[in-house]
MIGU-608701 format. One line per field, with one value per residue (C-alpha): residue number from 1; residue in one letter; chain; x, y, z. Coordinates in nm, 4 decimals. Example, Ala and Ser with C-alpha at 12.3 -4.5 7.8 and 13.67 -1.06 7.14 Angstrom:
BEGIN
num <- [1 / 2]
residuo <- [a / s]
cadena <- [A / A]
x <- [1.2300 / 1.3670]
y <- [-0.4500 / -0.1060]
z <- [0.7800 / 0.7140]
// end
This chain:
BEGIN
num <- [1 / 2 / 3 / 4 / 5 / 6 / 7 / 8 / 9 / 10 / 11 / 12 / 13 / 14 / 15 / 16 / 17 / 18 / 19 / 20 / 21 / 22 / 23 / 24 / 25 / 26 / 27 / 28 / 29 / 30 / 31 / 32 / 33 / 34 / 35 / 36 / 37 / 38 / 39 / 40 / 41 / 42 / 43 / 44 / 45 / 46 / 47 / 48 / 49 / 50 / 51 / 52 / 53 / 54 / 55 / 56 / 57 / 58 / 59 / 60 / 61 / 62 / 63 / 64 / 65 / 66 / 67 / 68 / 69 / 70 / 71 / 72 / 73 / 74 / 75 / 76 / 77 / 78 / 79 / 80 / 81 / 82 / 83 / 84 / 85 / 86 / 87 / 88 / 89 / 90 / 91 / 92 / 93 / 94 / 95 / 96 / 97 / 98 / 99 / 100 / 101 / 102 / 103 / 104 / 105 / 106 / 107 / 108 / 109]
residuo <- [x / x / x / x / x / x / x / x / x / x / x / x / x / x / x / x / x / x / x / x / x / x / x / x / x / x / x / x / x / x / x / x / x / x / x / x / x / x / x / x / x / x / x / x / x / x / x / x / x / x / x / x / x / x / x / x / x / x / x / x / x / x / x / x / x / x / x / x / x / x / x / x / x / x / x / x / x / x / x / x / x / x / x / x / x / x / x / x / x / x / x / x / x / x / x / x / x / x / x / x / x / x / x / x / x / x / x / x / x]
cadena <- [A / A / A / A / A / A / A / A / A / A / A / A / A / A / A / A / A / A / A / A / A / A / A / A / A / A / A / A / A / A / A / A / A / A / A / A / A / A / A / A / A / A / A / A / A / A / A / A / A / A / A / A / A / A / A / A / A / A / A / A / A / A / A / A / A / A / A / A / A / A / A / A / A / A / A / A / A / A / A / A / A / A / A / A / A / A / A / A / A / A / A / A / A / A / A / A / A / A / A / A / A / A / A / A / A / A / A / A / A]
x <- [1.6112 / 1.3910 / 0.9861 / 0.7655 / 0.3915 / 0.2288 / -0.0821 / -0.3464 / -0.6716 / -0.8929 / -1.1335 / -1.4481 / -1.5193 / -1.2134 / -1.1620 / -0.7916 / -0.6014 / -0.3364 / -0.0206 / 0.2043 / 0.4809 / 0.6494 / 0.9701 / 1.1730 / 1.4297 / 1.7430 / 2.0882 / 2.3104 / 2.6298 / 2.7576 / 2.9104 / 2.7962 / 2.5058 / 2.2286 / 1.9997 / 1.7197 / 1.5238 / 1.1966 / 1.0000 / 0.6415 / 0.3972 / 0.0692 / -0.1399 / -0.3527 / -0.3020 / -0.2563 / -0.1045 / 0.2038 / 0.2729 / 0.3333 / 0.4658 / 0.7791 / 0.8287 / 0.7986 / 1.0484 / 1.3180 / 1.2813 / 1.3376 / 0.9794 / 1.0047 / 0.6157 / 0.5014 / 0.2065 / 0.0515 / -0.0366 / -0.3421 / -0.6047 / -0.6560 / -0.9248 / -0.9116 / -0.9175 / -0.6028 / -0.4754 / -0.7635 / -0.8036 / -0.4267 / -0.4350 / -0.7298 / -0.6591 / -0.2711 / -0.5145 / -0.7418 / -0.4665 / -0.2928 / -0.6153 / -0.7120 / -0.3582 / -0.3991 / -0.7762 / -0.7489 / -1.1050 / -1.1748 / -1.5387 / -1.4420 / -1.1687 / -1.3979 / -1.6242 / -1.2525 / -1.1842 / -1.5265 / -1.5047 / -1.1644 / -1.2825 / -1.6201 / -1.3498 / -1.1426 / -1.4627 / -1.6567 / -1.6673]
y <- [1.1183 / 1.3277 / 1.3102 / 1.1387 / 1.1287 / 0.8383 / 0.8254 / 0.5526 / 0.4598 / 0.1711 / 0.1794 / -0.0293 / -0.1415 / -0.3499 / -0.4217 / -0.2804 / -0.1011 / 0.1154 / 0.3074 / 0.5239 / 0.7666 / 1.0862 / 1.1936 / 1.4980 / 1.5467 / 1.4407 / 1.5839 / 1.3662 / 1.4437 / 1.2891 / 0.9384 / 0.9510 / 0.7137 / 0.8029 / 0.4508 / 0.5038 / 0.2358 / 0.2323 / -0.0778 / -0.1723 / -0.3166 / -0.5045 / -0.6898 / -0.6802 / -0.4617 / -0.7448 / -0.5904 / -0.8702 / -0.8597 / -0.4744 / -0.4692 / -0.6978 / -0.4919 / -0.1821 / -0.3268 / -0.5997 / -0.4307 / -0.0448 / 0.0987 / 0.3957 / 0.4289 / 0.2022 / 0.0689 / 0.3723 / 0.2545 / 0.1494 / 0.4113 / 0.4445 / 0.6869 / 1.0427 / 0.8890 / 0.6593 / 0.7911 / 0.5299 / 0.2976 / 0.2261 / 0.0527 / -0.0701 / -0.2901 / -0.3524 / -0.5406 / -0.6961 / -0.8182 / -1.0276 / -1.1079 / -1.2966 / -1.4636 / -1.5822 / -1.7214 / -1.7829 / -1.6988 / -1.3422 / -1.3609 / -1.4272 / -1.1900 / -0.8859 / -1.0290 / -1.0226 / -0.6423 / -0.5426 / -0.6635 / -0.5257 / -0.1774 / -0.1760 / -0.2992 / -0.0247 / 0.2537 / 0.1012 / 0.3702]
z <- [-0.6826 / -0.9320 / -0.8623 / -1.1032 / -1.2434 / -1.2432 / -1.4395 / -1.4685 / -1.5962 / -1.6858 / -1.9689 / -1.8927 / -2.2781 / -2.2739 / -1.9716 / -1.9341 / -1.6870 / -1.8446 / -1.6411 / -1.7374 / -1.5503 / -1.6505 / -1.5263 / -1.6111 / -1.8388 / -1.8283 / -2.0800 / -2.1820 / -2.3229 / -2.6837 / -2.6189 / -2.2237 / -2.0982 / -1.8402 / -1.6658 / -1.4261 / -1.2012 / -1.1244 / -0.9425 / -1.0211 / -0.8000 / -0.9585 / -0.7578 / -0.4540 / -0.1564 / 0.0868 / 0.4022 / 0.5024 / 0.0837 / 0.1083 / 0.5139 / 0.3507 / 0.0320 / 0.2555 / 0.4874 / 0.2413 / -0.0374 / 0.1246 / -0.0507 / 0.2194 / 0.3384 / 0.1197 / 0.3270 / 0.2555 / -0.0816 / 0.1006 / 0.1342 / 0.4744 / 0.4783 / 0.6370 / 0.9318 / 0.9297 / 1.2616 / 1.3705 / 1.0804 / 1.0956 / 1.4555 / 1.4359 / 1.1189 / 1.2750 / 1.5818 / 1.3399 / 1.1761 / 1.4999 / 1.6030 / 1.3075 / 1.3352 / 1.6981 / 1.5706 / 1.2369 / 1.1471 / 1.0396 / 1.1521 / 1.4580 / 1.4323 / 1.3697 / 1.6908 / 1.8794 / 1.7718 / 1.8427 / 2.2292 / 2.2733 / 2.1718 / 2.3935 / 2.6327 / 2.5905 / 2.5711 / 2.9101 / 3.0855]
// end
């Protein structure tokens, strides 16, 4: 495929996100027809929402929509075990507690 821009800002006075993309150019001959497809994702960056559109819908690295930080190397795995953890208790409080004894776990020296 060709790249694209995508552009996007959000104006405080009204309240309103706004989005646009830019692609290049494309030449179509007299009497032939050109179509391109683009997907759009709006709403919130909730991990198993974008793991299945990443995965079904073949979004290639799509999980990286979520800003991981310079760090992500860490971040990454760390949320991945938050994440089962809080599905095994159920309670992200607890959760957070779970992650934070597995890690002084893992650092005891």
């Amino acid at each position: 495929g060709t790249s694209a821009e995508a552009v996007h800002t959000y104006d405080e006075a009204s309240d309103r996100y706004s989005a646009w993309m830019k692609q290049a150019t494309v030449e179509v001959a007299p009497g032939a027809s050109a179509s391109t497809t683009t997907r759009l994702f709006a709403g919130a960056k909730e991990w198993e929402t974008i793991r299945a559109y990443e995965r079904d819908g073949g979004v290639y690295k799509f999980i990286d929509s979520i800003d991981w930080g310079m760090f992500f190397f860490i971040t990454k795995p760390m949320f991945w075990l938050l994440h089962h953890i809080h599905a095994l208790i159920g309670n992200m409080g607890w959760a957070i507690i779970g992650l934070t004894v597995v890690i002084k776990f893992i650092l005891f020296p």
